[in-house]
C-alpha positions in Angstrom: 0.0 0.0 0.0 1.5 3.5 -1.0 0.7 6.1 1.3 -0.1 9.8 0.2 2.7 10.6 1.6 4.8 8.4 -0.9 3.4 8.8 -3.7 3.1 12.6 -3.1 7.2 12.4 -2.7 7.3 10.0 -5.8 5.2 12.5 -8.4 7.5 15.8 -7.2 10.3 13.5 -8.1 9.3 12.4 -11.0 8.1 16.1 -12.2 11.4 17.2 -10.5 13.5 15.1 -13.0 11.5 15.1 -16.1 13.0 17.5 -19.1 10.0 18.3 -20.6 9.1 20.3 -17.3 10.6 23.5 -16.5 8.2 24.3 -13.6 6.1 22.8 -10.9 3.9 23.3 -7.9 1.3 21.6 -5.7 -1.5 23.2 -4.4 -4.7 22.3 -2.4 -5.1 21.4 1.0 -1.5 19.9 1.7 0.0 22.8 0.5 -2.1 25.2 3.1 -1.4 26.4 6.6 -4.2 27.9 9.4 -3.7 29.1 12.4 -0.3 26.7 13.1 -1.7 23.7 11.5 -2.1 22.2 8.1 -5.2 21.7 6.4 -4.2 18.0 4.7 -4.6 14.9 6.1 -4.6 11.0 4.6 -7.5 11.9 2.8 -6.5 14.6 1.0 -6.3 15.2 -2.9 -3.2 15.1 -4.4 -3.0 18.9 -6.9 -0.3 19.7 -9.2 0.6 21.7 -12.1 3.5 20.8 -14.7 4.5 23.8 -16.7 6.0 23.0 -20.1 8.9 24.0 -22.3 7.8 25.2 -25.2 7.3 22.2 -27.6 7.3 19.5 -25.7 3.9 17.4 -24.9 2.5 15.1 -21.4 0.3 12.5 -21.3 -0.8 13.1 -17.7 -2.0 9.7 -18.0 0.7 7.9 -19.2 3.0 10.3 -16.6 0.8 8.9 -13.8 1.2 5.4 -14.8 5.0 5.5 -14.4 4.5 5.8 -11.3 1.2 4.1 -9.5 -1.3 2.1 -10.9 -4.9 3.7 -11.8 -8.4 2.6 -11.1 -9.6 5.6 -12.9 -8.7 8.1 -15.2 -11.0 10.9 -16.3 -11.1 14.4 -17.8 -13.4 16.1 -15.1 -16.3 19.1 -16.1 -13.3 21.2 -15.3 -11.1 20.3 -18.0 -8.4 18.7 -15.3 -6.9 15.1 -15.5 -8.0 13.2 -12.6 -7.0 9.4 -11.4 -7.8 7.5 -8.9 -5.0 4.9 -7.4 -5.3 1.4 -5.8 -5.5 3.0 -2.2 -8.0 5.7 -3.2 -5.7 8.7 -3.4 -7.0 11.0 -5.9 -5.0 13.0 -8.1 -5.5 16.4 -10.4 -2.6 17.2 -12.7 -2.5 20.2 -14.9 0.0 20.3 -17.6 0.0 23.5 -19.4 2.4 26.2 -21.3 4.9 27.9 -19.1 3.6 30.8 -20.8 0.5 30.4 -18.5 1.9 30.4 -15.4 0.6 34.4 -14.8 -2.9 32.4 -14.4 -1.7 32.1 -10.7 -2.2 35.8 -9.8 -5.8 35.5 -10.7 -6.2 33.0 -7.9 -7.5 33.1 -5.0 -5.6 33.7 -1.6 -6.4 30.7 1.2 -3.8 29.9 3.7 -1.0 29.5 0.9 2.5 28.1 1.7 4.7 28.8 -0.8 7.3 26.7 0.4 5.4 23.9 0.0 4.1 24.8 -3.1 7.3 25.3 -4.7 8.4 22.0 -6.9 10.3 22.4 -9.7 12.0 26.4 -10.7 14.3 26.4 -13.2 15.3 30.5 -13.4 13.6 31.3 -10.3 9.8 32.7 -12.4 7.8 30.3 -10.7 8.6 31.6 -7.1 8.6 35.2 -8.2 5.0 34.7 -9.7 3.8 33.1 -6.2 5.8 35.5 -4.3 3.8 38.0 -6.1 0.3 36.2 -5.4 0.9 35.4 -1.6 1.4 39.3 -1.6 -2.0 40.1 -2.3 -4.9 40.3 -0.3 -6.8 36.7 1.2 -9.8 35.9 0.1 -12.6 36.9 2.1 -16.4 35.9 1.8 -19.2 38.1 0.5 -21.2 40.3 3.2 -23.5 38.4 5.7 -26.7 40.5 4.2 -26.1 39.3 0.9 -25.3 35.6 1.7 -28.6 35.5 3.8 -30.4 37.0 0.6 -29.0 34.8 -2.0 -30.2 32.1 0.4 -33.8 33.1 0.6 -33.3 33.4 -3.2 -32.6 29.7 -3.8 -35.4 28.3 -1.2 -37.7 30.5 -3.1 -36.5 28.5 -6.2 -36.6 25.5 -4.0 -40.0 25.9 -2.8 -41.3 25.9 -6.3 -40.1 23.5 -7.7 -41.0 21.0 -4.3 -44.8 22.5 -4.7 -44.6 21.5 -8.1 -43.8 17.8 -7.3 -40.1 18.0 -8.1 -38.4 17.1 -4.7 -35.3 15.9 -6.4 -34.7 18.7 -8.0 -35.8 20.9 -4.7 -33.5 18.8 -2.7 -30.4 19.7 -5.3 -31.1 23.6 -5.0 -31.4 23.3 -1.0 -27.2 22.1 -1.1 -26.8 26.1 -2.1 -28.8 26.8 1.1 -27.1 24.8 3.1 -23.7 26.4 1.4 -24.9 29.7 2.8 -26.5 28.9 5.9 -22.7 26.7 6.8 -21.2 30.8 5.9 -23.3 32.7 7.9 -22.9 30.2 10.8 -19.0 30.9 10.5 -20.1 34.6 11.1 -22.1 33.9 13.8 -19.6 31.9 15.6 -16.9 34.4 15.1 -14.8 31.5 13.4 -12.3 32.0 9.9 -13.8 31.5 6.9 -12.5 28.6 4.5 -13.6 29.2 1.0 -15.5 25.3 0.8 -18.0 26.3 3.0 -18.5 22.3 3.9 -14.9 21.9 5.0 -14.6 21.7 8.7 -17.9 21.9 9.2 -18.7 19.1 11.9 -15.8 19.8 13.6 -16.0 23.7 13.7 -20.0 24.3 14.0 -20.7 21.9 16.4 -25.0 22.0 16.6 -25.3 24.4 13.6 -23.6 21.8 11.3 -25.9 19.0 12.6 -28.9 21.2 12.1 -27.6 22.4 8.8 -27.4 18.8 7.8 -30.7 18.4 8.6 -31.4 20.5 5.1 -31.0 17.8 2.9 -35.0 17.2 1.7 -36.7 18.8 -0.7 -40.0 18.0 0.8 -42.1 20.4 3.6 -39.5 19.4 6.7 -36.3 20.3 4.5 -37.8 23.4 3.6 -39.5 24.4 7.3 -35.9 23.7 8.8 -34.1 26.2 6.6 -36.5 28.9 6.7 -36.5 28.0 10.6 -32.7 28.5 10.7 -32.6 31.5 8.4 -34.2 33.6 10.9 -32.1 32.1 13.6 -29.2 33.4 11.9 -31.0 36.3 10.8 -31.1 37.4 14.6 -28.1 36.0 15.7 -25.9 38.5 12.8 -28.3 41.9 13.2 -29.3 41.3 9.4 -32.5 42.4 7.8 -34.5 39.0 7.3 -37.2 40.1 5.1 -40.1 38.7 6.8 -42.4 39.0 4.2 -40.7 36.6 2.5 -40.0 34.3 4.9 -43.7 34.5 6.1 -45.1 33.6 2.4 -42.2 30.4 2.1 -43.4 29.5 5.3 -47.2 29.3 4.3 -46.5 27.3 1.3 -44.4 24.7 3.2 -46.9 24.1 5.5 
């Protein structure tokens, strides 16, 4: 069994010796560090980009397969390579132009370490371009107002579509709810803000991620139990909860 450890240490190897590659980083959750600890654990993606010479050509596939087998191998809606090993490590690999690595400053800013990102730097661009990103500003979440109103938005959408007969499709526009009701309770509780608003969320939220969870059907009960913690959290921030709204999504869920 290869731990993610290993084969973590055998890919920046292998990218680290491979002469079609004149740059390469990690990033994800491995690669970040909050409040003196880091964010990856054993079940952790594995996220890298190769940066190519100009000219040369990567199968990620075939690069992968040097080095572990794969269960799976898949183009995702994203446009990223993704495999999935024996020992269910999962992996992203981008392999792109060197002439894209300036892509990086549009990122967003979330606990970087650059160290740790750093791979493979052949003239020293690859850590001036990150230095240059880890300079800017973190990302921070919209305003608590407008989270709360995009939330009543989609359980407006919600509710139609459940008094329509569609719960399945009700119960896929509540996970947006929930997104925003798991934000607002980071507010609430005075804790940082991780931009997945899932991640942590047992472990940081305590009752308001069990009660959050709770917002999983599309039917009357999913519905009641959002609108029911919408005005918690309504109170609990000082926010505006427009209570005509909630008053006429409350009548129809009943």
């Amino acid at each position: 069994m290869l731990s993610l450890d290993e084969l973590d240490a055998r890919i920046r190897a292998a990218l680290m010796i491979d002469a079609r590659v004149s740059h390469a980083l990690a990033y994800g959750s491995r690669t970040q560090h909050l409040d003196g600890e880091w964010q990856g654990d054993a079940y952790s993606d594995l996220e890298y980009y190769a940066y190519l010479r100009p000219g040369a050509v990567i199968s990620p596939r075939a690069f992968l397969e040097t080095l572990t087998p794969l269960l799976l191998y898949v183009v995702n809606l994203f446009g990223t390579p993704n495999a999935v090993t024996p020992e269910l490590h999962r992996i992203e690999l981008h392999v792109v132009d060197a002439a894209q690595m300036s892509d990086i400053l549009a990122w967003p800013l979330t606990h970087a370490d650059v160290a740790a990102m750093l791979i493979k730097d052949e003239g020293g661009q690859l850590a001036r371009t990150l230095g240059k990103w880890a300079a800017g500003p973190d990302w921070t979440p919209q305003e608590p107002q407008l989270i709360y109103d995009q939330a009543l938005n989609w359980l407006t959408f919600a509710s139609a579509v459940a008094a329509r007969g569609e719960l399945l499709r009700a119960a896929e526009l509540l996970t947006w709810v929930r997104a925003a009701l798991l934000r607002l309770a980071r507010f609430a509780l005075g804790l940082v803000h991780l931009r997945a608003e899932t991640r942590r969320a047992e472990r940081d939220l305590g009752g308001w991620a069990r009660r959050i969870a709770d917002v999983g059907s599309g039917a009357g009960e999913g519905l009641r139990r959002a609108l029911e913690l919408c005005r918690e959290l309504a109170a609990a921030l000082g926010l505006e909860p427009r209570g005509g709204l909630l008053a006429a999504l409350e009548a129809r869920a009943c």
